[in-house]
DRENDO-1510 file (C-alpha; in Angstrom, 1 decimal, always signed):
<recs>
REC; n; res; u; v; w
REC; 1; UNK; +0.0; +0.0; +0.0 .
REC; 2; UNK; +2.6; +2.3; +0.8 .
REC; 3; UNK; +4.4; +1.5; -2.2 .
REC; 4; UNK; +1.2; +2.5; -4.7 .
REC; 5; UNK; +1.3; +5.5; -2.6 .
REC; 6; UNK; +4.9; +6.3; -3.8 .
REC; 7; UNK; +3.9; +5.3; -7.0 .
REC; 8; UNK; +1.0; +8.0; -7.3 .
REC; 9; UNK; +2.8; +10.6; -5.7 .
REC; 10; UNK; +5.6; +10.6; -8.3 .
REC; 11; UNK; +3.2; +10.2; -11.4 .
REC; 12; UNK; +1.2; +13.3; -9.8 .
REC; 13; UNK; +4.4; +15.2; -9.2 .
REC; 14; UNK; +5.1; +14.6; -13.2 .
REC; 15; UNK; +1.6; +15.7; -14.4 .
REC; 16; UNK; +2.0; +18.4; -12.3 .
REC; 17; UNK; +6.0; +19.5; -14.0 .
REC; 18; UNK; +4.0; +18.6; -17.5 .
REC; 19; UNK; +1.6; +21.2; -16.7 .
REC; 20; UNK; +3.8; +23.5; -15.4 .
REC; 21; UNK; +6.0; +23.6; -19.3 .
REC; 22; UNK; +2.8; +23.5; -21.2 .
REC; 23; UNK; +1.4; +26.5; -20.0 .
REC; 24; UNK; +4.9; +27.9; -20.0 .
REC; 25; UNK; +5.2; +27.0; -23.9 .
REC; 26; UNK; +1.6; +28.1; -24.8 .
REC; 27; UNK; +2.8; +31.6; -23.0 .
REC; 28; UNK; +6.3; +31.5; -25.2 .
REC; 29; UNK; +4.2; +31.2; -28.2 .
REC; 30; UNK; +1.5; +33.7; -27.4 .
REC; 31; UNK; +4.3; +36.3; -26.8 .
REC; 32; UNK; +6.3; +35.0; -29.8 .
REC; 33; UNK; +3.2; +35.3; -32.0 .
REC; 34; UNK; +2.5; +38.7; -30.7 .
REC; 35; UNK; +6.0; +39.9; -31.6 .
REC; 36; UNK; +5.8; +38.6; -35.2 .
REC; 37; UNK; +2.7; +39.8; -36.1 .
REC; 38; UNK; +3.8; +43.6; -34.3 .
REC; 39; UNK; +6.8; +43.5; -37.0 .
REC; 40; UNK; +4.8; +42.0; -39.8 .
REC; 41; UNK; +2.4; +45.6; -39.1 .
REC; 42; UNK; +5.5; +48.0; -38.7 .
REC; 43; UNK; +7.0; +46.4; -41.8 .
REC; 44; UNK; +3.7; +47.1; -43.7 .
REC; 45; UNK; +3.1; +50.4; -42.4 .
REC; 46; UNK; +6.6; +51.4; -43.3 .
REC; 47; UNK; +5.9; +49.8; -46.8 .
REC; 48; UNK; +2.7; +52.4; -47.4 .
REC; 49; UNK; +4.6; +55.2; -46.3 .
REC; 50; UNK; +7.0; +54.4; -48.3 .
REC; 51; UNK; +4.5; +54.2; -51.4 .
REC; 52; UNK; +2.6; +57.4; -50.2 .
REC; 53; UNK; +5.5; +59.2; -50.0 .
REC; 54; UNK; +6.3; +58.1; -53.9 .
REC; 55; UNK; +2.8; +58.9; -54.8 .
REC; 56; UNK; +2.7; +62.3; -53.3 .
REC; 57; UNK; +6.1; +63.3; -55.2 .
REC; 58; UNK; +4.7; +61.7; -58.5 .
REC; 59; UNK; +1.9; +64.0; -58.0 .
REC; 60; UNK; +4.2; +67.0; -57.2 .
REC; 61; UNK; +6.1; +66.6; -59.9 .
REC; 62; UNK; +3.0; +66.4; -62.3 .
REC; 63; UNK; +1.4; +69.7; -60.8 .
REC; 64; UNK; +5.0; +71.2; -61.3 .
REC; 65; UNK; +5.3; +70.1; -64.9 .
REC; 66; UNK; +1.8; +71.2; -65.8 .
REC; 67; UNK; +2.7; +75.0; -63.7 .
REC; 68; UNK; +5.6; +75.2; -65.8 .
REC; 69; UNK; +4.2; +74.3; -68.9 .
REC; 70; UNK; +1.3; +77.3; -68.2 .
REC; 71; UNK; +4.3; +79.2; -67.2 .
REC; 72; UNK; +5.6; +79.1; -70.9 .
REC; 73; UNK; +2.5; +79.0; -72.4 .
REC; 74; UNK; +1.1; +81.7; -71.6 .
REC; 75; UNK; -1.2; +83.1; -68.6 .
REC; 76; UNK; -4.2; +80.9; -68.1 .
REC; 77; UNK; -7.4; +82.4; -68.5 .
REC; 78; UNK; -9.9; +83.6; -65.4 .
REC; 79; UNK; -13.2; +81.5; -65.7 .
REC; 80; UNK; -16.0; +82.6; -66.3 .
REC; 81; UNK; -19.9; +81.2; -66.1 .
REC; 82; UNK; -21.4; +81.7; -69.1 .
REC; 83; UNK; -25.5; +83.0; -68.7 .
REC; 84; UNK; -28.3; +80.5; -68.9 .
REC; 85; UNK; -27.9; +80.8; -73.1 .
REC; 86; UNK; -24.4; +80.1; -72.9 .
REC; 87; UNK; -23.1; +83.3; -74.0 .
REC; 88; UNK; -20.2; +85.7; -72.1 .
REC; 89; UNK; -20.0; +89.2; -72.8 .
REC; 90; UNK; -17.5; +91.6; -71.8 .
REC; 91; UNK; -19.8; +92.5; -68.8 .
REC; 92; UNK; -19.1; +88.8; -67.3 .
REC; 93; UNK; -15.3; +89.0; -67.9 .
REC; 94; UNK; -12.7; +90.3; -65.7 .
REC; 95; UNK; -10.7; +94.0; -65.6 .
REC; 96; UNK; -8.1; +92.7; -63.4 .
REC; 97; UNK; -5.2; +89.6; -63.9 .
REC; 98; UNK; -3.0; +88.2; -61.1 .
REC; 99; UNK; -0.5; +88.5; -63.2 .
REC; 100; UNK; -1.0; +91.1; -66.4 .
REC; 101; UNK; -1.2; +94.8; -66.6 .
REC; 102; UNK; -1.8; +97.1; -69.5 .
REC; 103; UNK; -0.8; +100.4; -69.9 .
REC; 104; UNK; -2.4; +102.7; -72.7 .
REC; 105; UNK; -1.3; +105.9; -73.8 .
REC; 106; UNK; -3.1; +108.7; -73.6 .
REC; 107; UNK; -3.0; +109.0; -77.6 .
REC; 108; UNK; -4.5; +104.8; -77.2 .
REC; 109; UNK; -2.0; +104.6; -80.0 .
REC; 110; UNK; +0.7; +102.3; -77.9 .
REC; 111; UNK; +0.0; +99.6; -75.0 .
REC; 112; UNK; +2.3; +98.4; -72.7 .
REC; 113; UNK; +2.1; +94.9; -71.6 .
REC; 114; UNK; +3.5; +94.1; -68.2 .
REC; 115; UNK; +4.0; +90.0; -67.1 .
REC; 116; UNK; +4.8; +89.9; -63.2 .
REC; 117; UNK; +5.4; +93.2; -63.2 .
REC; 118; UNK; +8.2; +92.6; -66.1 .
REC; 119; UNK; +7.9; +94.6; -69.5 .
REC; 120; UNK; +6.6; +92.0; -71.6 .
REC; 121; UNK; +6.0; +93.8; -74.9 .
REC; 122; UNK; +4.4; +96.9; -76.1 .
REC; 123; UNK; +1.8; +97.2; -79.2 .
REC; 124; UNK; +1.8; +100.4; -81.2 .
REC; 125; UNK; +0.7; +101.7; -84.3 .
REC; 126; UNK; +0.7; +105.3; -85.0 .
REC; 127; UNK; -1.5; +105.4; -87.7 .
REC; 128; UNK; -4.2; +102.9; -86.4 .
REC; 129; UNK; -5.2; +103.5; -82.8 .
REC; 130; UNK; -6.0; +100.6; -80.6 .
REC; 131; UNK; -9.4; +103.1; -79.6 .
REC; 132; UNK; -11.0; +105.5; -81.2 .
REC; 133; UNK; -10.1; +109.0; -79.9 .
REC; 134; UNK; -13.1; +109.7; -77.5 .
REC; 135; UNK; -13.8; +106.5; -76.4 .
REC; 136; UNK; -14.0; +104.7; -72.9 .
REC; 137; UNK; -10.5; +102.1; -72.9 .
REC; 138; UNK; -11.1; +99.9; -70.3 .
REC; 139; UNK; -9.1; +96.4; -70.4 .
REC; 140; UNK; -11.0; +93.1; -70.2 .
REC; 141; UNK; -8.9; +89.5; -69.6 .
REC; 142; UNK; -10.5; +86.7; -71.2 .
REC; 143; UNK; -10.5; +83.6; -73.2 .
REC; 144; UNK; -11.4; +85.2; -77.2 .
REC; 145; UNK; -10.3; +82.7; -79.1 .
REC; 146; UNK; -10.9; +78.9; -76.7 .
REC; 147; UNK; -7.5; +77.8; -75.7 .
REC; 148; UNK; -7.6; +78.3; -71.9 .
REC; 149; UNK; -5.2; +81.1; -72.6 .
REC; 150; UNK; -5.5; +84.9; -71.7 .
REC; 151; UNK; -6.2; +87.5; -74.5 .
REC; 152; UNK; -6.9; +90.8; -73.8 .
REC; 153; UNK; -10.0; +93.1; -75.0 .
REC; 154; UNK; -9.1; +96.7; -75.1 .
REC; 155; UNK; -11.9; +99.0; -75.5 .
REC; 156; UNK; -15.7; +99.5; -75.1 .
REC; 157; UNK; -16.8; +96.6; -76.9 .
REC; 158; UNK; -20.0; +98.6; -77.6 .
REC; 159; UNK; -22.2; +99.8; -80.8 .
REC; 160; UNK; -20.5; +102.9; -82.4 .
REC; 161; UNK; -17.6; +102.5; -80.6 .
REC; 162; UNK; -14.4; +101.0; -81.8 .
REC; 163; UNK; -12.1; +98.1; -80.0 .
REC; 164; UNK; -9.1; +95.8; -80.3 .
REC; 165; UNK; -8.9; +92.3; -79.1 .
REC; 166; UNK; -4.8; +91.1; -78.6 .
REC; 167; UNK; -4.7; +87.7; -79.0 .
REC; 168; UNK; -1.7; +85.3; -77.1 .
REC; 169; UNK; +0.8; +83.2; -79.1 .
REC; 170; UNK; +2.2; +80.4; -77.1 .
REC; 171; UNK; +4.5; +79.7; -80.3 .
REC; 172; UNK; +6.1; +83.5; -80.2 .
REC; 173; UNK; +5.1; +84.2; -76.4 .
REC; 174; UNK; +3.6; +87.3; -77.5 .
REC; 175; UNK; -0.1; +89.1; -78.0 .
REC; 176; UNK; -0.8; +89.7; -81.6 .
REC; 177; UNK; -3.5; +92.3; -82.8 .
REC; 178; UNK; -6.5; +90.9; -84.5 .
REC; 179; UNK; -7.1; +93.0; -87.7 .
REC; 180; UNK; -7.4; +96.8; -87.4 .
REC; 181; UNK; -9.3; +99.3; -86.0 .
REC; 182; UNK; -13.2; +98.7; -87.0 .
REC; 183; UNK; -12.1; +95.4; -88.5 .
REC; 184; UNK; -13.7; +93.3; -87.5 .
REC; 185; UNK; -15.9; +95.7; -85.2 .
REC; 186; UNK; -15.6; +94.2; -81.9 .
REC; 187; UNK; -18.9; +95.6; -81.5 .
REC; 188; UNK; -21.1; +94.0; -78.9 .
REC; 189; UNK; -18.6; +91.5; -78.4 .
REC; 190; UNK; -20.2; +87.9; -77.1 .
REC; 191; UNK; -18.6; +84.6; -76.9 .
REC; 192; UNK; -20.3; +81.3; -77.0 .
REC; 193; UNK; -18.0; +78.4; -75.6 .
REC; 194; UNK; -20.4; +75.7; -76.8 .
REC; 195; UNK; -20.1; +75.8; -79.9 .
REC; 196; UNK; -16.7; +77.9; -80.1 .
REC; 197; UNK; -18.2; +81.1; -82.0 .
REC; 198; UNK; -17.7; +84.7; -81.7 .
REC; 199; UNK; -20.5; +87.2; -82.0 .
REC; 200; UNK; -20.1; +90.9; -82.6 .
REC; 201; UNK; -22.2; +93.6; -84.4 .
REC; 202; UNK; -24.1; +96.5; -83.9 .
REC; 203; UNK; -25.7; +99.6; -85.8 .
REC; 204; UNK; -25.0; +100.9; -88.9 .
REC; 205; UNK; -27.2; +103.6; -89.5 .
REC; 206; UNK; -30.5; +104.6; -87.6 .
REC; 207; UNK; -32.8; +101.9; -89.3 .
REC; 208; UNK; -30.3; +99.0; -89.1 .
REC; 209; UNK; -27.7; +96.7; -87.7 .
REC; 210; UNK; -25.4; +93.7; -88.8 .
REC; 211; UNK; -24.5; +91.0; -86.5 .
REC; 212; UNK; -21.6; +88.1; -87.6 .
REC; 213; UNK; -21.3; +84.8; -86.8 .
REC; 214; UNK; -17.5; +84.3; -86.9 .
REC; 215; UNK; -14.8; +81.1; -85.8 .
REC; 216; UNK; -11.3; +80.9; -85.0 .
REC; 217; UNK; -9.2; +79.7; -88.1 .
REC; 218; UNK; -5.9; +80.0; -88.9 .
REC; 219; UNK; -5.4; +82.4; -86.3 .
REC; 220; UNK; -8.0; +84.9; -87.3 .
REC; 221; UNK; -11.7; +85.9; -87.0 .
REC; 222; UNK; -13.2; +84.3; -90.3 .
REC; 223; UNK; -16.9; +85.3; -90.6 .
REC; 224; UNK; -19.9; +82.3; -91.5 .
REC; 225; UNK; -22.7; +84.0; -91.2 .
REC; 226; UNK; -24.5; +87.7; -90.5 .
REC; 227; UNK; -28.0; +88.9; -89.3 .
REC; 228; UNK; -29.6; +91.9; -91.0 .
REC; 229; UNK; -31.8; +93.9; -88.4 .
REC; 230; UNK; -33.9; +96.4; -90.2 .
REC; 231; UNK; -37.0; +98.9; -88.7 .
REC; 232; UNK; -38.4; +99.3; -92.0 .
REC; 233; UNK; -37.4; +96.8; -94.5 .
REC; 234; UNK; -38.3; +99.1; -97.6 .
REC; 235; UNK; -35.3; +101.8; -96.4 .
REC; 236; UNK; -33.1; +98.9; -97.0 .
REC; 237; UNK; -34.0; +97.4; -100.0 .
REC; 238; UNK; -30.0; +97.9; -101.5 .
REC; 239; UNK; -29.1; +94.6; -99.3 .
REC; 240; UNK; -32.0; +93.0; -100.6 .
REC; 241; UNK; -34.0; +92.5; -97.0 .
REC; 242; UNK; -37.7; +91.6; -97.1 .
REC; 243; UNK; -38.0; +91.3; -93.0 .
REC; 244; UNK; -37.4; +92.3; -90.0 .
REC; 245; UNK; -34.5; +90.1; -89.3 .
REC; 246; UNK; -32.7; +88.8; -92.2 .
REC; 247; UNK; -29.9; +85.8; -91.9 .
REC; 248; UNK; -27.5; +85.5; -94.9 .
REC; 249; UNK; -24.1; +83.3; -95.8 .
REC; 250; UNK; -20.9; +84.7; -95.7 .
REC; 251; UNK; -20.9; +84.7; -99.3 .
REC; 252; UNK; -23.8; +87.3; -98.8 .
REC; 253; UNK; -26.7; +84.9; -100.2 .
REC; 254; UNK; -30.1; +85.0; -98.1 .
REC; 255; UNK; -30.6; +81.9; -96.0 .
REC; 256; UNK; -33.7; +83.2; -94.3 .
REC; 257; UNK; -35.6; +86.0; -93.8 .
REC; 258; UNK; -38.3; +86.1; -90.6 .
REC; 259; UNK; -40.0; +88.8; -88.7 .
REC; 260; UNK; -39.2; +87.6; -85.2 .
REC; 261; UNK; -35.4; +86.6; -83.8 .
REC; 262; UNK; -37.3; +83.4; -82.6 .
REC; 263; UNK; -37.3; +82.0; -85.8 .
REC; 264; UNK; -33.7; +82.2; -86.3 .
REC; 265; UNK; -31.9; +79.3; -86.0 .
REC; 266; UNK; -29.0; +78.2; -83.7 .
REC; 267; UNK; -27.7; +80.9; -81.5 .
REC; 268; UNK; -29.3; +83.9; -82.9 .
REC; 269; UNK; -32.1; +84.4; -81.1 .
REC; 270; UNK; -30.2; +84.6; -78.0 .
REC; 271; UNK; -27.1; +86.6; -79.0 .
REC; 272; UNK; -29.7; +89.5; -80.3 .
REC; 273; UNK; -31.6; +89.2; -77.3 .
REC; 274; UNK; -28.6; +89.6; -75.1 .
REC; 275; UNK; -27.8; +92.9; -77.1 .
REC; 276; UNK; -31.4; +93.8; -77.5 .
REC; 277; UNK; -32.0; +93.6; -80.3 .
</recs>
């Protein structure tokens, strides 16, 4: 008896030591676990930072590339929300820049063009005047001609007044005068984004007006169509009007001829309703 009590003691004392290094090795392999998995997070957060830090300098390169390429380009141009037709007249565009200045003469024979405050270039003519003696010269920065560029409108921009749009170059880094004084007119002047057209036009005489349809080609103002407004249609019978509103080709054949700017077609309506007309 006492011998099976021996017995049993010993075989308790070696479940008990058993025990004892199980729970030791389940506690070596918790912690070991714990540590491998803490590295396997550090290594992976060090791996995204690593990849946000390339993405953010991709990205300030590209914004750097696309400044500089603006830089040499040319200024871009203010936005600005067209009306509920689409159009944007002088009214809607800006008379300040961040970055241009013009300076007219007091003859409005010469303008100086200032870039950051730099001389950029200066636009005279002494026997064409950028506006008509007499009239207001206020400066207007805008997109004229659709390229996200600034081009700058010098002058009233109203009927019976005369204007001159300077148009920007990215090729020669310089404004370039669009025709000549009264040519085109510059009259009224409206720009429809949409479709990329430039409206301009006003009176000619006290029963009548001319409005063109124009596009950008080539560099230049190249007329498509015109409106003939007349009071009296029988005062203007030398351009061959038999209503109100008459809409002609640029090869001056009559495409239609209505009594109310509603019947027009395209843009019409609106662009003579915005001028009143």
């Amino acid at each position: 008896m006492l011998e099976k009590n021996t017995i049993f003691a010993e075989n308790f004392k070696i479940m008990q030591e058993n025990h004892s290094f199980i729970r030791r090795f389940s506690v070596m392999g918790w912690l070991f676990s714990f540590i491998f998995c803490a590295l396997m997070l550090t290594g992976c957060g060090n791996q995204n930072t690593k990849k946000d830090s390339s993405e953010n300098t991709e990205t300030e390169q590209v914004v750097e590339q696309v400044a500089e390429e603006t830089e040499d380009n040319g200024v871009k141009a203010p936005a600005v929300q067209a009306d509920t037709n689409g159009l944007i007249g002088l009214g809607q565009c800006s008379t300040v820049s961040d970055r241009l200045r013009v300076e007219l003469s007091e003859d409005k024979n010469t303008a100086k063009i200032f870039l950051d405050g730099e001389l950029l270039q200066t636009i005279t003519d002494a026997d064409d005047a950028l506006v008509a003696a007499g009239d207001d010269a206020p400066i207007f920065f805008l997109d004229a001609n659709f390229d996200g560029l600034t081009d700058i409108f010098i002058g009233p921009g109203e009927s019976r007044t005369y204007s001159s749009l300077l148009i920007w170059e990215p090729e020669s880094k310089q404004f370039r005068r669009i025709g000549h004084l009264g040519e085109p007119s510059l009259q009224n002047f409206l720009l429809c984004p949409e479709t990329k057209n430039v409206y301009e036009g006003g009176s000619n005489s006290w029963c009548s007006s001319s409005f063109t349809k124009s596009v950008w080609e080539d560099g230049t103002l190249k007329a498509v169509e015109d409106v003939i407004v007349v009071s009296d249609p029988e005062q203007y019978g030398e351009n061959e009007v038999s209503d109100k509103y008459t809409l002609k080709s640029s090869d001056g054949k009559t495409v239609k001829a209505v009594a109310e700017s509603s019947q027009l077609p395209g843009k019409w309506a609106d662009v003579l309703e915005y001028v009143g007309y």
